[in-house]
C-alpha atoms as a printed R data frame, in Angstrom:
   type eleno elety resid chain resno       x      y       z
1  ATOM     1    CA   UNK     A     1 114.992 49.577  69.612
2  ATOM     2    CA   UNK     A     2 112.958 50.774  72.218
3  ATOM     3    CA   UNK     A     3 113.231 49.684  75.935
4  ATOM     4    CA   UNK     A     4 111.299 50.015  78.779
5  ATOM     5    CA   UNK     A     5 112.577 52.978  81.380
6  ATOM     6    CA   UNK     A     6 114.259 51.657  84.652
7  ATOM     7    CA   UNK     A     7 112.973 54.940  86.436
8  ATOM     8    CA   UNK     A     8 109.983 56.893  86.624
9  ATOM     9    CA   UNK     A     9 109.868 60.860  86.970
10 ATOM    10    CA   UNK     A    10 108.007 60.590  90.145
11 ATOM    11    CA   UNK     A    11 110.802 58.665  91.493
12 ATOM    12    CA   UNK     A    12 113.272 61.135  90.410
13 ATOM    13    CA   UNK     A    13 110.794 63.889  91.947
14 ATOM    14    CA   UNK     A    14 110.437 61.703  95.276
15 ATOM    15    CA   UNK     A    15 114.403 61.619  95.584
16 ATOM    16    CA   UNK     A    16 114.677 64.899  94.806
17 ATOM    17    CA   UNK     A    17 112.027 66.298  97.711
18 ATOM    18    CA   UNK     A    18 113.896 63.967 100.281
19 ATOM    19    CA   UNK     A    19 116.867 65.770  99.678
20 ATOM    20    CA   UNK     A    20 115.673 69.929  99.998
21 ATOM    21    CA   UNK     A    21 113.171 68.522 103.174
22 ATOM    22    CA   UNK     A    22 116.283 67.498 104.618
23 ATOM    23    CA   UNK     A    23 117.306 71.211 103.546
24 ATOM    24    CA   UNK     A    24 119.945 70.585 101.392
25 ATOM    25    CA   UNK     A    25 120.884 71.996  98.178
26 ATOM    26    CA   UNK     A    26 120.680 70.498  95.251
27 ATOM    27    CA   UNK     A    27 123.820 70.433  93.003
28 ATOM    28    CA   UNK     A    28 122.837 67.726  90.262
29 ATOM    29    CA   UNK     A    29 121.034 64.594  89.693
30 ATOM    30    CA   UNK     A    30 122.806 61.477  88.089
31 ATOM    31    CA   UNK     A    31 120.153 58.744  86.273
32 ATOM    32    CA   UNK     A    32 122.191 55.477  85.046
33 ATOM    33    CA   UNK     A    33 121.495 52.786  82.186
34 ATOM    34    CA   UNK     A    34 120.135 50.808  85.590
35 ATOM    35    CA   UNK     A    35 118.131 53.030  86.675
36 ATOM    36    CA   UNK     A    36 119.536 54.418  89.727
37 ATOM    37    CA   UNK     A    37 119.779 57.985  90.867
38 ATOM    38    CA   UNK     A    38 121.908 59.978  92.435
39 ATOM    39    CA   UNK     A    39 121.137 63.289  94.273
40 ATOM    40    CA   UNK     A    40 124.468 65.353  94.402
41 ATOM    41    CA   UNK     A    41 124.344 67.804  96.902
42 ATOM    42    CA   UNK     A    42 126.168 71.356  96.677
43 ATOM    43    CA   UNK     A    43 128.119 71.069 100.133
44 ATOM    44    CA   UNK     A    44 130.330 73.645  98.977
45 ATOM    45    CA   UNK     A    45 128.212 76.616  99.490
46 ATOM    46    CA   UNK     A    46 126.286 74.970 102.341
47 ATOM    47    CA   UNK     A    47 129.728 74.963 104.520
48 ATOM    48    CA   UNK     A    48 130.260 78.396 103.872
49 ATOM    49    CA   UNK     A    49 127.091 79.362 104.378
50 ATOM    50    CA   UNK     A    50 127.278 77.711 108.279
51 ATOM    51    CA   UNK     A    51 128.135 79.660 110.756
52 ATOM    52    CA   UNK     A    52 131.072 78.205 113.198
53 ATOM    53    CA   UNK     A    53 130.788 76.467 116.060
54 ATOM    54    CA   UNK     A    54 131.231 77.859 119.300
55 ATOM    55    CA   UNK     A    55 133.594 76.395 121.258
């Protein structure tokens, strides 16, 4: 049984450039059965990466 896709790939591509032109890294991306995705970011490396704040 075929059914009709909830998302499109240029959605998934539109989420997807939101998130690096906001500079962040991209960890994964999470499509569900409804059609909504989910741009996990890799805030792991991006904290280490960052230089601390002067106080």
């Amino acid at each position: 049984m075929n059914t009709a896709a909830t998302f499109k790939q240029t959605d998934v591509k539109r989420a997807v450039k939101a998130v690096t032109d906001a500079g962040l890294r991209i960890g994964s991306v999470e499509i569900t059965r409804e059609g909504t995705i989910r741009v996990i970011t890799n805030t792991q490396s991006q904290l280490a990466s960052r230089p601390e704040p002067e106080l």
